[in-house]
N, C-alpha and C positions, 0 to 999 in steps of 0.2 A: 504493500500500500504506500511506503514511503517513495517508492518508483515513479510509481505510478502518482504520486501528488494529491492522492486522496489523504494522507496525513499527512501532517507538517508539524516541525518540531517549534516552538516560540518562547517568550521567556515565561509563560505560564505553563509548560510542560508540552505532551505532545497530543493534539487536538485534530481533531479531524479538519479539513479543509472548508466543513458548511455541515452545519444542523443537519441539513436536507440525506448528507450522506452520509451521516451518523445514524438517521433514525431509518435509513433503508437496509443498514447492517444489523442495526441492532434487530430489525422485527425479520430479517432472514435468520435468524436465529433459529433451532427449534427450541418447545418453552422448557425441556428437564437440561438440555446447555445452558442457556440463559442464567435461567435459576442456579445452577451449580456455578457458572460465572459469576452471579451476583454473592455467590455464599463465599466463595474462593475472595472477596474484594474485602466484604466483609470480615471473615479472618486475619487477612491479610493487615488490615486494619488498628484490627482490635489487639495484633500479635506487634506489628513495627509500628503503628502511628496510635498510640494512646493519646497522645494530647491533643489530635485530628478528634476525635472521638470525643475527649471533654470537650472540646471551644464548637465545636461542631458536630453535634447529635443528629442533626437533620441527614447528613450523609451519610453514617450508619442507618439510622430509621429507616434512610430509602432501600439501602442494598437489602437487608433483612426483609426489609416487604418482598422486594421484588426477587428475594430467595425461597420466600416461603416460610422465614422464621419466624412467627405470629407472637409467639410472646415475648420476646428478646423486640420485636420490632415496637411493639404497645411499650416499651418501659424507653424504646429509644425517642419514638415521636411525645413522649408524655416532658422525657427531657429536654427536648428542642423547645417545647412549648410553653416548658418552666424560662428556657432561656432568651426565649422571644419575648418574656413576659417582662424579664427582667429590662428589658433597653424600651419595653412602651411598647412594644410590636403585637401588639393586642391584636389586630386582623389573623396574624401570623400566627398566631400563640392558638389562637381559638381552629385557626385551618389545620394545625396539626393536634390537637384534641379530637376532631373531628376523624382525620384517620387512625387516631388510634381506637375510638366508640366502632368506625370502620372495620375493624382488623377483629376487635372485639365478639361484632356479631357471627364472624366468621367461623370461633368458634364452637365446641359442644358446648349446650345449656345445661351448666354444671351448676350448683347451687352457692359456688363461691363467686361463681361472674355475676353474681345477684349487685355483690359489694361491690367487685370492681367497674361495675356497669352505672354505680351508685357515684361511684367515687368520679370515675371521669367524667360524668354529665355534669358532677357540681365542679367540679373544674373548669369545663367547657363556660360554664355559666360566669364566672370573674372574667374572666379577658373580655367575653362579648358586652359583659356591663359597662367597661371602658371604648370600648370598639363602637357602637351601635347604641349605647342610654339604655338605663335599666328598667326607663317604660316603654321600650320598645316589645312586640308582639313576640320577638324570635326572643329575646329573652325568658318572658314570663313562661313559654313554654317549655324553655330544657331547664329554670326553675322547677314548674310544675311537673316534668317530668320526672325530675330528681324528688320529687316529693312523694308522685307515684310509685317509686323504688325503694322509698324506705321503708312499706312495710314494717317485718318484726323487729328492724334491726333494732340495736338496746345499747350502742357503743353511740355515747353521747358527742365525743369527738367528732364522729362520722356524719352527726343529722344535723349539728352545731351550723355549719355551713349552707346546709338546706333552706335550715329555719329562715337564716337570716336572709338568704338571696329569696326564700318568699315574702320576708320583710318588706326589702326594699322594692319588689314590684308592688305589694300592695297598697306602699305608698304613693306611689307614681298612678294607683287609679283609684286616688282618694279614698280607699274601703278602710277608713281611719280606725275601725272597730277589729276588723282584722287585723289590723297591725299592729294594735295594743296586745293583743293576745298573742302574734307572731312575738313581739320584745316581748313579753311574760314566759314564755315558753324556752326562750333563748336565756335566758335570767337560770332558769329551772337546770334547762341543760347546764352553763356555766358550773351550779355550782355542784351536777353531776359529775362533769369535768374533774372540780379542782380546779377552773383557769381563771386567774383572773383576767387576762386577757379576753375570753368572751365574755365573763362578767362584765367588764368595759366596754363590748359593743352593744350588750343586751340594755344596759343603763342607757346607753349614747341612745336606743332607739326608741326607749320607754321615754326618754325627755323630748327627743322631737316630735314622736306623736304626740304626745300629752301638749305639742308645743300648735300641731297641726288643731290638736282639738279643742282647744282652747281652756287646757285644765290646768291654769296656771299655778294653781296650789300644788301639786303635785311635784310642779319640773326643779325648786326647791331641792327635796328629797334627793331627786334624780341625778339635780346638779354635784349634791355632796358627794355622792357613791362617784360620779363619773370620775371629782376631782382626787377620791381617797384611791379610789381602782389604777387614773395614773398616776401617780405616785406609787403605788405596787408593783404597774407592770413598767415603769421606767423611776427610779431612784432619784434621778440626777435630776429629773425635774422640778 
């Protein structure tokens, strides 16, 4: 191929000559090459370039997809998306959440993807709250659908984040009595927990509804707990 000018070497490595003649090789491929190519990159990877793999999750996530390695791929797009999250890239962050819920249904319906199917939707749900408002419609829904998945679960950690992303949508559609009970419930969880850090958001959400409803007696109370909780969860302040 280098003869022939369909590669060329440049100072970002050695690249094909044009997209167009990259993606006519790559789909003559047949799919159990491919994949075993895509797993062999993979390896290859994970063996000589570990610190490609910290700074860059997304390039592992990809080869693992497109090898076939469905669980190894769900924890590498879960990290791209923690890392996209981290620089703002909220669109980013929520598009690889989204393959990973992807990769997810792909597999058997086992009673543990119950949780993990729990856990990335409510994942899913923080990036797009930055991405798109959190009285947006595609919100309230993988909200509500992380709500629909919590069922029996009983790990206060795990519903803590539910709660509150049903919180804030229901404040965004004025259902002020809902969301008194969403921060009640978030309160409850908290101190299931042991956190005070949720305890300080279930305060935070019990004073602004109380602030929406107009129960000024209340946000008092709400205001002490917010300002004793940080002071707990940060010292220095």
């Amino acid at each position: 191929m280098f003869h022939s000018g369909l590669i060329q070497e440049n100072e970002q490595g050695v690249q094909f000559r044009h997209a167009l003649i990259q993606a006519a090789v790559y789909q003559s491929q047949p799919l159990l090459l491919c994949r075993e190519t895509h797993r062999r990159i993979a390896r290859t990877l994970q063996s000589l370039a570990p610190e490609v793999c910290r700074a860059e999750p997304v390039i592992l996530a990809h080869h693992l997809t497109r090898a076939g390695e469905i669980e190894p791929a769900i924890q590498y797009w879960c990290l791209a998306a923690e890392s996209a999250a981290r620089y703002s890239g909220h669109h980013e962050a929520a598009s690889h959440y989204r393959k990973a819920l992807g990769l997810l249904a792909a597999l058997p319906d086992e009673s543990g993807r119950v949780n993990q199917k729990l856990s990335l939707t409510t994942s899913l749900g923080m990036p797009l709250v930055f991405a798109v408002g959190f009285g947006s419609a595609e919100v309230q829904e993988i909200f509500a659908q992380a709500y629909a998945l919590w069922g029996d679960s009983t790990c206060a950690e795990q519903i803590f984040p539910v709660v509150y992303g049903r919180w804030m949508t229901a404040g965004s559609l004025v259902d002020y009595r809902y969301s008194i009970e969403l921060a009640r419930q978030m309160d409850h969880l908290a101190a299931s927990a042991g956190r005070p850090d949720f305890g300080l958001a279930a305060h935070l959400g019990q004073l602004i509804t109380s602030f929406w409803m107009g129960r000024f007696a209340e946000i008092k109370d709400h205001a002490a707990r917010v300002s004793e909780l940080c002071r707990w969860v940060d010292p220095e302040r």
